[in-house]
C-alpha positions in Angstrom: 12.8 18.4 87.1 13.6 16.3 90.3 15.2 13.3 90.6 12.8 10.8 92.3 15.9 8.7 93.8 18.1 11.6 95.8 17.5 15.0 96.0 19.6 16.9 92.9 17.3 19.1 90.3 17.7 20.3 86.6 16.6 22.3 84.7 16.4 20.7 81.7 14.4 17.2 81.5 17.4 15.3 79.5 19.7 15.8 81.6 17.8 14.5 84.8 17.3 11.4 82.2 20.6 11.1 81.2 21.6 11.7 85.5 19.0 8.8 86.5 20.5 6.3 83.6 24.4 6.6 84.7 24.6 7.4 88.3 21.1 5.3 89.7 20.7 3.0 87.2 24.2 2.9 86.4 24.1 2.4 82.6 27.3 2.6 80.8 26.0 2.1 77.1 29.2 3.6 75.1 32.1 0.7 75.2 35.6 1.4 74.5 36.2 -1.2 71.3 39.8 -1.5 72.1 40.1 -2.0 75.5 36.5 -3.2 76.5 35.8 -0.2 78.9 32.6 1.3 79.0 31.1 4.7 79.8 27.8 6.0 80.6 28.9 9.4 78.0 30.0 10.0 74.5 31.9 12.0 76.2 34.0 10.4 78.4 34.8 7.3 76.1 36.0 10.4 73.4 38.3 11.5 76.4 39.1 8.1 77.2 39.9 6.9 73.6 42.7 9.8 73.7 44.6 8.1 76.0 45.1 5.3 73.3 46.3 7.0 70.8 49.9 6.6 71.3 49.2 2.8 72.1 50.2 0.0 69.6 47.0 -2.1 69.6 45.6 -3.6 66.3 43.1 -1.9 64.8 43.4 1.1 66.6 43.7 3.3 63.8 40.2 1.5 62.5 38.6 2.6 65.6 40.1 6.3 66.8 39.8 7.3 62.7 43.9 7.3 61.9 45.2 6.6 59.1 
């Protein structure tokens, strides 16, 4: 499957989906709800959310799952 904006391939059709959405159309669905940052993985806003857990925000605990 080939990218109709640049010239990258895959092999698998979701990911060429998931590559037009966050690098050409630059969509950053997943929002951080403590810091208002937003990310166009799951991934990377699970990575990100790491860095606040030794933060003292409200509701953090809510929001990473601590209790």
């Amino acid at each position: 499957f080939r990218c109709k904006y640049c010239d990258r391939s895959f092999s698998i059709s979701s990911n060429l989906q998931r590559h037009v959405r966050n690098i050409h159309n630059k969509e950053k669905p997943f929002k951080c709800h403590l810091c208002n940052r937003c990310f166009g993985q799951q991934t990377n806003l699970d990575r990100h959310l790491k860095k606040h857990e030794h933060e003292n925000i409200p509701g953090r605990e809510q929001h990473l799952g601590i209790s």
